[in-house]
C-alpha positions in Angstrom: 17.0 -3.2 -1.6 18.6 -5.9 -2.5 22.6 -6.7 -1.5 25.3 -9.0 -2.6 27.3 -9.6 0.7 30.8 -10.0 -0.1 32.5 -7.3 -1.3 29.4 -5.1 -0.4 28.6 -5.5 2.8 31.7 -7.4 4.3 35.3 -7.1 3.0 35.6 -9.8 0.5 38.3 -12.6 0.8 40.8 -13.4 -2.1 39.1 -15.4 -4.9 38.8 -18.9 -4.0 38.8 -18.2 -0.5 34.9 -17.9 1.5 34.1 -15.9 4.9 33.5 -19.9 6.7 33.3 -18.2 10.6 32.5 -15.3 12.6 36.1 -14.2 12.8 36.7 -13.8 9.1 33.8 -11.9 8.9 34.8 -7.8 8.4 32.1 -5.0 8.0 33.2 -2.5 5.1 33.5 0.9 6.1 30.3 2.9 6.8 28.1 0.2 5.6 26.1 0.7 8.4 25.2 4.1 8.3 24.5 3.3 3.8 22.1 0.4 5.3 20.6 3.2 7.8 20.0 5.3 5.1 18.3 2.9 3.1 16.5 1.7 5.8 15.2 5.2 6.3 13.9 5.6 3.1 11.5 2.9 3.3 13.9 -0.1 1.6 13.2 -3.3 2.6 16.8 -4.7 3.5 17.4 -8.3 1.7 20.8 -10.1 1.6 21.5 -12.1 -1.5 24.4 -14.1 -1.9 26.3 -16.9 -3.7 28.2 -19.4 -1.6 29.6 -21.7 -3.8 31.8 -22.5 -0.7 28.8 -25.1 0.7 28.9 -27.3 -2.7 32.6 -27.4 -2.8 32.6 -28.4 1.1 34.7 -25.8 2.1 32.1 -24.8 4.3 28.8 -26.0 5.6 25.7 -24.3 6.0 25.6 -24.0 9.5 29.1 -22.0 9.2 27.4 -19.9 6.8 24.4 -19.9 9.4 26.7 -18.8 12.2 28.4 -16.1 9.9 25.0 -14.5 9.6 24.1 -14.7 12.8 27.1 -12.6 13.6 26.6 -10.1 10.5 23.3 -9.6 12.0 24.6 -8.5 15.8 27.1 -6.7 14.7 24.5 -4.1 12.5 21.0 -4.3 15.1 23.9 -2.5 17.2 23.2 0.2 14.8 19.7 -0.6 14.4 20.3 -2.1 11.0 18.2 -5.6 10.4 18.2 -7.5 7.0 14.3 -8.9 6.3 16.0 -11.6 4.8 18.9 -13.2 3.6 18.8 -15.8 0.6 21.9 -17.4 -0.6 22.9 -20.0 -3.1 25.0 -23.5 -2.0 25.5 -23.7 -5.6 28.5 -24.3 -7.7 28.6 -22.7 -11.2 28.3 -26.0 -12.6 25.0 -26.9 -11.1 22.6 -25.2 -13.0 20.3 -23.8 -10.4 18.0 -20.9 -10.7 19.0 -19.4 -7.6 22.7 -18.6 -8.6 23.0 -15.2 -9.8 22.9 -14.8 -12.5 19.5 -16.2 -12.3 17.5 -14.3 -10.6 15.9 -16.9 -8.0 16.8 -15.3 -5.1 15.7 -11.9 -5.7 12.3 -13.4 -6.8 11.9 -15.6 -4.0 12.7 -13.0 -1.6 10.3 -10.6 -3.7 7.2 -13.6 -3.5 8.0 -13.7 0.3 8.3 -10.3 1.6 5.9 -8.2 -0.9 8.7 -6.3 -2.3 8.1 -4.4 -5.6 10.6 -5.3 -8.1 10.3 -1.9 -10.0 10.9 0.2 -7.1 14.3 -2.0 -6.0 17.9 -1.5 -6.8 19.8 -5.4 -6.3 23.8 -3.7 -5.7 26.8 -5.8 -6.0 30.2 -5.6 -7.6 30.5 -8.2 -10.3 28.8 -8.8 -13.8 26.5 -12.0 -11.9 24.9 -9.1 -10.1 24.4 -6.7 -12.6 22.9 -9.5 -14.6 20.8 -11.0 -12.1 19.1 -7.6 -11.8 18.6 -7.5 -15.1 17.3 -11.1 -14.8 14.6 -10.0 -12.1 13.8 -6.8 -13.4 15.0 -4.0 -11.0 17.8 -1.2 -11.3 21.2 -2.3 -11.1 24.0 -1.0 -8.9 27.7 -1.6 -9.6 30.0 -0.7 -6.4 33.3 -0.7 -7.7 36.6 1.4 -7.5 37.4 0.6 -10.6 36.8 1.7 -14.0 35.3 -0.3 -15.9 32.0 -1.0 -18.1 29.8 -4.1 -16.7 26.7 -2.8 -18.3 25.0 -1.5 -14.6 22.6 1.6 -14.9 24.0 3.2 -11.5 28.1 2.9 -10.8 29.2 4.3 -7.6 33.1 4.1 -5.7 30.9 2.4 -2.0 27.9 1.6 -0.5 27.5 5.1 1.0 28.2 6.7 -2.1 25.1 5.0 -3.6 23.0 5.3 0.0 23.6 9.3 -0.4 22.9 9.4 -3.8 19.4 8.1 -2.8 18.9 10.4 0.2 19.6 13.3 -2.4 17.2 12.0 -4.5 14.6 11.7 -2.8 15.3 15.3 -1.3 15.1 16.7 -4.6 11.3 16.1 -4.8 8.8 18.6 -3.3 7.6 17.0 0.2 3.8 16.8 -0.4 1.5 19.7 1.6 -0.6 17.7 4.3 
């Protein structure tokens, strides 16, 4: 499973404005119990984000290093852990295969932790996500309030919207006899 972060996992700041420390740094409601649930259905947790904060030196990496750090305590509370998290220090203007829409992170992350691309979702709320799943071959996921058309195969309101949505899914298929 892979997951943009802001907006998706943490509450996402005003445009042109990036999550630099710990203390801007806000869970979304119930994200933990969606990442549980996708957890317990066998989905390999990966994080992949654009910080175009980095190349604009707004922030550094180690900021984005130590806002990670503190994403990941707050959600091993709930026994929640990310196998990864890849992100981009790209700005648009760089050209870079890892920014999504490329899908360079997805596949990297893919190469490194043996994750099938046609059994993953990548989830995000903007067009760059839909597109790099698109890009990298697995099912996309559009979490968004809003209406509106950005081409994804699955739309859902949150993150546990889409996390029960799989549960029911997979509880709709006769449990093999053993």
């Amino acid at each position: 499973m892979f997951l943009d972060r802001d907006g998706i996992i943490n509450r996402k700041l005003p445009e042109d404005r990036y999550v630099r420390k710990p203390s801007e740094f806000e869970l979304l409601p119930d994200v933990e119990a969606a990442l549980a649930i996708m957890r317990d259905h066998g989905f390999v947790l990966v994080v992949v984000t654009n910080q175009r904060g980095i190349a604009r030196g707004i922030m550094t990496e180690d900021d984005l290093i130590q806002v990670h750090q503190f994403m990941n305590s707050l959600l091993i509370k709930c026994g929640v852990k990310f196998e990864g998290i890849y992100y981009c220090p790209h700005d648009k203007n760089d050209y870079c295969d890892c920014r999504k829409p490329e899908p360079g992170m997805i596949l990297a992350a893919a190469k490194d932790l043996e994750i099938d691309l046609n059994s993953s979702y990548m989830v995000g709320d903007s067009a760059s996500d839909v597109e790099a799943a698109k890009n990298a071959g697995v099912k996309s996921v559009h979490i968004s309030s809003a209406d509106g058309d950005i081409g994804a195969e699955l739309v859902f309101p949150t993150l546990i919207d889409f996390a029960r949505h799989l549960h029911d899914l997979e509880r709709s298929f006769p449990q093999p006899c053993v």
